[in-house]
Every structure is written in structure tokens, then in C-alpha cells.
C-alpha positions as CSV (number, residue, x, y, z in Angstrom):
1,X,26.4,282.5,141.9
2,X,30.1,282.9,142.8
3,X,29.7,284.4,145.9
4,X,27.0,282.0,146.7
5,X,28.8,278.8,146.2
6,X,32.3,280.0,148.2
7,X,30.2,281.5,151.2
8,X,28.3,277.6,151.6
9,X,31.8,276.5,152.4
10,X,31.0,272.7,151.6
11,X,31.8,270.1,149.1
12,X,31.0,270.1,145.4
13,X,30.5,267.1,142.9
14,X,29.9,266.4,139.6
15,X,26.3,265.7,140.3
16,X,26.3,269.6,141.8
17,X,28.1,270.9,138.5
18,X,25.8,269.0,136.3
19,X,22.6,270.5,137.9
20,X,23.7,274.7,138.0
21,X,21.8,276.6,135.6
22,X,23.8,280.1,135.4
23,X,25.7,280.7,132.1
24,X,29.4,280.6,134.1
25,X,31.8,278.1,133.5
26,X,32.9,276.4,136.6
27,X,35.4,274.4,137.7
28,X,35.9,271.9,140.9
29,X,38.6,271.0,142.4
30,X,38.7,269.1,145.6
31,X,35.4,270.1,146.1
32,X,35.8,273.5,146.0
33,X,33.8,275.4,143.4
34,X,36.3,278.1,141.1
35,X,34.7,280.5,138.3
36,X,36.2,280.3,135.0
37,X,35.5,284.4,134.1
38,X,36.0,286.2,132.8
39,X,36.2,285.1,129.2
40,X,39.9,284.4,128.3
41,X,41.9,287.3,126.4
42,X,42.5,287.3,122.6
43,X,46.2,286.2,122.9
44,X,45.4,283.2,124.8
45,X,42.6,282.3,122.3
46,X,45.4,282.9,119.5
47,X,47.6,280.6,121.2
48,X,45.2,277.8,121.9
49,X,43.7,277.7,118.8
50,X,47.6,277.7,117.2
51,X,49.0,274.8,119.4
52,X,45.1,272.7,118.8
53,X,46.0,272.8,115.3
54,X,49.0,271.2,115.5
55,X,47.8,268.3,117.6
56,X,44.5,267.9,115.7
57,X,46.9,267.9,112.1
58,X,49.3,265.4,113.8
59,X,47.0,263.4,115.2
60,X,44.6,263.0,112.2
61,X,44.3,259.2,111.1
62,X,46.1,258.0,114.9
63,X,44.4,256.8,117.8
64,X,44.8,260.1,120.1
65,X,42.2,262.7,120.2
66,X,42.8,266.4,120.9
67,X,40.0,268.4,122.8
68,X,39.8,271.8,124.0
69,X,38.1,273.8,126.0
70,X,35.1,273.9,127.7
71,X,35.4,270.1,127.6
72,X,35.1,268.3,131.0
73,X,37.6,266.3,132.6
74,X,36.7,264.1,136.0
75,X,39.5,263.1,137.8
76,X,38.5,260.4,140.5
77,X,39.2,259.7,144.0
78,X,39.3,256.3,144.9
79,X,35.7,255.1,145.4
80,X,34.4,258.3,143.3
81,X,31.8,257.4,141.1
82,X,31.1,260.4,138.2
83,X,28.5,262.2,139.7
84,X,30.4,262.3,143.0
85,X,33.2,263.4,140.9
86,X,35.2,266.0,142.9
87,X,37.6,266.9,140.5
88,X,36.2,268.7,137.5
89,X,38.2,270.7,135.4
90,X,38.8,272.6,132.2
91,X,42.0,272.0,130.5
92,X,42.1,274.5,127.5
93,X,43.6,271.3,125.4
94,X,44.1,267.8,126.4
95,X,44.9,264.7,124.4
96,X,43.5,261.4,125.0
97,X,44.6,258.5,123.6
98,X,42.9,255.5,125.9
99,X,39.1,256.0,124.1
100,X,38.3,254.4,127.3
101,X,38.3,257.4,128.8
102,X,35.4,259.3,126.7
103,X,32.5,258.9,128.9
104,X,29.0,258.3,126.6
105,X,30.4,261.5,124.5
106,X,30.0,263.7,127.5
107,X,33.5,264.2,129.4
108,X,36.8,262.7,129.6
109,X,37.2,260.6,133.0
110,X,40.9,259.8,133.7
111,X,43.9,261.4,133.5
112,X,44.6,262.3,130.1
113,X,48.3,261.7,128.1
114,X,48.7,265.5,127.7
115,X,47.2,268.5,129.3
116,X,47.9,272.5,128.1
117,X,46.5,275.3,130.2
118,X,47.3,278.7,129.1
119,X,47.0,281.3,131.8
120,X,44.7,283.9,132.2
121,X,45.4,286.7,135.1
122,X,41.7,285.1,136.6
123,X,43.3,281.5,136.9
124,X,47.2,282.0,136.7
125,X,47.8,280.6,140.3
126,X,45.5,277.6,140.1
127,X,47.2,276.5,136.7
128,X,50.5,277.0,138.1
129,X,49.9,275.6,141.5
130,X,46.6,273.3,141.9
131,X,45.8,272.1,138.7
132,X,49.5,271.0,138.6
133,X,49.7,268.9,141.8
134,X,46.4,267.6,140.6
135,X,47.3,266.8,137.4
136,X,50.7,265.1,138.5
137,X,48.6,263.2,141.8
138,X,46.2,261.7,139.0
139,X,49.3,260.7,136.1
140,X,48.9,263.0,133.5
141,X,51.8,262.2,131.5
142,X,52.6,265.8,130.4
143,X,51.8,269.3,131.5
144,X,52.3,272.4,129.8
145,X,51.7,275.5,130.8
146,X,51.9,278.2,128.4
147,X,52.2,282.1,129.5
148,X,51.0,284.7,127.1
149,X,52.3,287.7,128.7
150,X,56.3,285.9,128.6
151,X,55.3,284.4,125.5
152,X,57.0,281.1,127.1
153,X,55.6,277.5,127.7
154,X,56.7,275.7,130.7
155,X,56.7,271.6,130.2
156,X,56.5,268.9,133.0
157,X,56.7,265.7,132.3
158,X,56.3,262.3,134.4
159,X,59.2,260.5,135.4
160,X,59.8,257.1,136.4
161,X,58.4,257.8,140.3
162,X,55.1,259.8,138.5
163,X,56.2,263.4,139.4
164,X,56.9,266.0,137.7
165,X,60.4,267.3,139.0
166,X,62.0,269.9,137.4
167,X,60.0,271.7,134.2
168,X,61.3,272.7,131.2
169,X,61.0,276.6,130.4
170,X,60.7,277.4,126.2
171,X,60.8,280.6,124.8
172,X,59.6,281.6,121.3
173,X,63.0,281.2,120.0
174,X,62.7,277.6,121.0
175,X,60.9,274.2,119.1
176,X,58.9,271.7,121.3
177,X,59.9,268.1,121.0
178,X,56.4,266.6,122.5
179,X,57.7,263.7,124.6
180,X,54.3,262.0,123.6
181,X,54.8,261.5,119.8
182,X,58.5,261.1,118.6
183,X,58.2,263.0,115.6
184,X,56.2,265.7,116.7
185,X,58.3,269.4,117.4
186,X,56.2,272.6,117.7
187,X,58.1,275.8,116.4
188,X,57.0,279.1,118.9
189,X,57.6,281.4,116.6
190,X,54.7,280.0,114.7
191,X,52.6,279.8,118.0
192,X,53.5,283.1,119.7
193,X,53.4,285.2,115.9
């Protein structure tokens, strides 16, 4: 189905997404349909289900809500209604914490507080470059974007005029501060073990 949807050269919604049948995960972004294989490697599955821990213990008993991938996420244009959605996406975790936002236990719809994609050789450059000007455009709060390979997380976060700016690069030698929760620091050496 790849080939089929990038040679039709048109524009995708969530009413398309909704209605494919093949066992591929897909993603749309301004319309334009992108696979999600091949399956993500074993480090990145490591690292995902490391950092979900720690904002599924941190956030047990609060009003934020941590999902993970494949959980959908609509982002919409002005006059979009969801199944004319033409931003669908994947995040590998994102935390929610207007319940608002959790359409009838199906997707998240709106930008959500906190967004982590961790890179996989298949979808490093629309993590790094896409995803990011989509997630700044629609106000995700925070953006992380964590590299296996490095073993480093880079952090944006929203400032005052909603962009990004300048990230912040961590290591494994480093702790995270989330700028979400005050009292919430991730170790990396815990992560990236």
C-alpha cells in the first residue's frame, strides 16, 4: 500500500486513515500519507517503555495521562473537523492533561502538554524536522526527542511567543527536570542502562 498511496499524489484525512484495511501503521501529516515500518528496534522499545514508566508512576493519582504508542493524535487545521483531520500522528508517548482532548476513547485531538518521539533510522528526519514544526505550529508545550544510537535526548520547549528556539541536548550522564511537573527529574543512566 506504500507505493500506492505516495504515487496518488493527493490529500489524505482521518476519514482515509480510519477506512485502510492493511496491517501497517500510518501516519499523516499535511495530508501526505508516511509508513510507520518497519517495527521499531529493541533499544528504542527499551527506552520508551523506561521513560512511560516514569510518567505513568508520576502521574498516578494527578489529572495528566500518559499514552504511548500506536495511539492517535489529530492535530486540526482551522475548520478541520476529525474525519477531515489532516494531521494524524503517532507520538511514541504523549501526556495529556486537558481530558478534553480524549475523543470518545478513540484518539487524542489537540496538541498535547508533552510529546516524546524516539528515532528510528525509518522516521529520524520526520521527528527531527516535520513532526517538530508541527508539533511547535499546533502548541505542544514540550518536545523531546530522544536518539538511541547517541544515547541523548534533545528537549524543546515553548516560550513565551510559542516556538521552540533553541533545544536543550542531555546526555546519559545528565537528569531531566521536566518543565511540566516541578518535582519531576528523570536520571538517563536509568533510561539509557
Amino acid at each position: 500500500m506504500a507505493e500506492a498511496l505516495r504515487k496518488e499524489n493527493r490529500i489524505y484525512n482521518y476519514g482515509d486513515y480510519a477506512s485502510w484495511t492493511d496491517d501497517d501503521r500510518w501516519e499523516i501529516i499535511e495530508g501526505e500519507a508516511h509508513s510507520m515500518s518497519p517495527a521499531p528496534t529493541l533499544d528504542h522499545q527499551r527506552y520508551l517503555r523506561r521513560l512511560l514508566n516514569k510518567f505513568e508512576n508520576y502521574l498516578e493519582g494527578k489529572t495528566c495521562e500518559v499514552f504511548n504508542s500506536p495511539c492517535d493524535l489529530l492535530l486540526l487545521e482551522e475548520g478541520e473537523t476529525v474525519d477531515k483531520a489532516t494531521n494524524i500522528v503517532q507520538p511514541d508517548i504523549m501526556v495529556v492533561c486537558d481530558s478534553n482532548k480524549l475523543f470518545e476513547n478513540k484518539c487524542c485531538v489537540g496538541a498535547p502538554d508533552l510529546i516524546i518521539e524516539i528515532l528510528s533510522p525509518s522516521t529520524a528526519s520526520k521527528d527531527m524536522k516535520k513532526k517538530r514544526l508541527l508539533y511547535e505550529r499546533f502548541g505542544v508545550k514540550e518536545y523531546w526527542i530522544v536518539d538511541p544510537v547517541h544515547k541523548t535526548i534533545q528537549v524543546f520547549t515553548s516560550g513565551e511567543d510559542k516556538l521552540y528556539g533553541k533545544s536543550n541536548i542531555y546526555s546519559s550522564e545528565d537528569k531531566i527536570k521536566v518543565g511540566l511537573f516541578a518535582d519531576l527529574e528523570i536520571d538517563l543512566k536509568v533510561i539509557f542502562a
